[in-house]
C-alpha positions as CSV (number, residue, x, y, z in Angstrom):
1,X,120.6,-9.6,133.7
2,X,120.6,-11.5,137.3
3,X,117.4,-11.2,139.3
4,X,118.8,-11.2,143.1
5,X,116.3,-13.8,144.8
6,X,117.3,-13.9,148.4
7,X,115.1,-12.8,151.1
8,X,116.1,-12.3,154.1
9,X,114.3,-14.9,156.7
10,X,111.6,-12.5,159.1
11,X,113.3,-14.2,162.4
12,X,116.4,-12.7,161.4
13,X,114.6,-9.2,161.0
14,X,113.4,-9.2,164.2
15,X,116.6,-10.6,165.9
16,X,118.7,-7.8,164.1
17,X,115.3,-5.2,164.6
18,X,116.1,-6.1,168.9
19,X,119.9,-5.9,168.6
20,X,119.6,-2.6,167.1
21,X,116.9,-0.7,169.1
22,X,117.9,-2.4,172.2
23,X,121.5,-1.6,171.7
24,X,120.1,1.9,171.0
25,X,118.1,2.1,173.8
26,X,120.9,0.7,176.4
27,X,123.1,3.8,175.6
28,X,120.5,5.6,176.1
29,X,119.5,4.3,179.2
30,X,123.2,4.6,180.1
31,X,123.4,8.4,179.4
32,X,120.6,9.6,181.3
33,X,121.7,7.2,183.7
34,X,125.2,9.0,183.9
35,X,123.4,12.3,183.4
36,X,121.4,11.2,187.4
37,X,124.6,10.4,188.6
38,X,126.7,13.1,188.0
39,X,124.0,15.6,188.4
40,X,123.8,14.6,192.0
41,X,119.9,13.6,191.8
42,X,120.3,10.0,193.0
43,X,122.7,9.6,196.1
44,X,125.7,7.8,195.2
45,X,127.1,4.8,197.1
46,X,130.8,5.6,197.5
47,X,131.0,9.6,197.8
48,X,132.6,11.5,194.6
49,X,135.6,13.1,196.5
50,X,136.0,9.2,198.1
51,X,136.3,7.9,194.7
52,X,138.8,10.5,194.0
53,X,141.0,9.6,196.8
54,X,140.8,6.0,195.6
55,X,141.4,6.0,191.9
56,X,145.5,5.5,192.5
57,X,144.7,2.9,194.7
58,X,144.0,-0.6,194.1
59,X,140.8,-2.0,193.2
60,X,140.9,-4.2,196.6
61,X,141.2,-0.8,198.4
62,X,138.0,0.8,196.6
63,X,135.7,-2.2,197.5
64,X,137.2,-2.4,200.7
65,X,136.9,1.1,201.7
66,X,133.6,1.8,200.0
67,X,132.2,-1.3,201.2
68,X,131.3,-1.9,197.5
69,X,129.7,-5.2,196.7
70,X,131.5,-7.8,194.2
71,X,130.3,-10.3,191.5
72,X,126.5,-9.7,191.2
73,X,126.2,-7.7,194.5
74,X,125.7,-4.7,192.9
75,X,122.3,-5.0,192.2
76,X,121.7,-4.5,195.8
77,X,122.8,-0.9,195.1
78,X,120.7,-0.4,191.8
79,X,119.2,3.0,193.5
80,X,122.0,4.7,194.3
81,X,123.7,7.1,191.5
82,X,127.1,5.4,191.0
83,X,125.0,2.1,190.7
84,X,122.6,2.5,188.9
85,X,124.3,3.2,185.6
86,X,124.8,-0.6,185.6
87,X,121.3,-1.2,184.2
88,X,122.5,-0.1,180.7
89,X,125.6,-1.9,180.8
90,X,123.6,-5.6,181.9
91,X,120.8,-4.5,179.1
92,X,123.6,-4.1,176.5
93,X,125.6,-6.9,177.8
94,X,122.7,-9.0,177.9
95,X,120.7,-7.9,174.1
96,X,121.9,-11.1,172.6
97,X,120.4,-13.2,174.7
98,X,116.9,-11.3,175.3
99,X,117.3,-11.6,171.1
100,X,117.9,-15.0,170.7
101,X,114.5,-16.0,173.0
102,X,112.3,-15.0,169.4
103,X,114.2,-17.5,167.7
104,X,113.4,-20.3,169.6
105,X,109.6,-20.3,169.1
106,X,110.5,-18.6,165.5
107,X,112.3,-21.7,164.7
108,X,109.9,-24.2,166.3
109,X,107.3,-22.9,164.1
110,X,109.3,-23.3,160.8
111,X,109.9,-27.3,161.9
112,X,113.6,-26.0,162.4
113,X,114.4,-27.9,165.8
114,X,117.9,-28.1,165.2
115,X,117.8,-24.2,164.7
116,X,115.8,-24.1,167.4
117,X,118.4,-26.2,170.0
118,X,120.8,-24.0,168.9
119,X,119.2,-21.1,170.2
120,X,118.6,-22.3,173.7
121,X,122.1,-23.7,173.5
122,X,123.2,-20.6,172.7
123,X,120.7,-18.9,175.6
124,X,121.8,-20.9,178.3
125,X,125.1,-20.7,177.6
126,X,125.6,-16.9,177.5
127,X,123.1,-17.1,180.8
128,X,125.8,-19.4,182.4
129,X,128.5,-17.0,181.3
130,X,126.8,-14.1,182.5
131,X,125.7,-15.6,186.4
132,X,129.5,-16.0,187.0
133,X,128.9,-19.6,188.4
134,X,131.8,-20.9,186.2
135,X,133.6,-18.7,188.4
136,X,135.4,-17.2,185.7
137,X,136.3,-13.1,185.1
138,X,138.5,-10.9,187.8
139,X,135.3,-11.1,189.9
């Protein structure tokens, strides 16, 4: 009989403990979010019965006509109803890097450095990715 000797390292507990209860609570945040929004308790920025005028029009024709913000212009508009469900898309969007900052000191306290490079590597790149500086994306 094999004894099964492998524990899991804690850094990767609390990296998968984040990704999980932050991914949780993004949907969340999303839902009630949607729930603000379509209940008409925040105002939204482009009317309902203008976005239904617009959806068989093109995209250009939406920001255009609801003067709607592109790239990271939205967060301008993070009160109103139609905006605001954005927060739970950026916090899911973003849970891999808010969960690979642990690692880094996690790492650094193990004498992992090359671990620990890794994860700020890995940090700045996804930051990078995420500004839209590269100017990449339909943005």
């Amino acid at each position: 009989m094999t004894t099964d000797t492998t524990q899991t390292p804690p850094e990767q507990i609390v990296y998968s403990n984040m990704l999980f209860y932050g991914c949780w609570g993004s949907l969340a945040l999303m839902a009630a979010t949607y729930l603000l929004y379509v209940l008409g308790v925040l105002t939204p920025h482009v009317p309902l019965d203008t976005v239904t005028q617009l959806w068989s029009q093109p995209v250009k024709a939406y920001l255009t006509q609801g003067n709607v913000p592109t790239g990271w212009g939205w967060f301008k508009l993070i009160v109103k109803g139609d905006f605001i469900n954005f927060a739970g898309i950026v916090l899911l969007a973003g849970m891999t890097i808010l969960c690979y900052i642990p690692l880094v000191g996690a790492y650094f306290k193990k004498k992992e450095p090359i671990f620990a490079v890794i994860a700020i590597l890995e940090i700045l790149v996804l930051a990078v990715a995420a500004s839209g500086v590269v100017g990449s994306g339909g943005h």
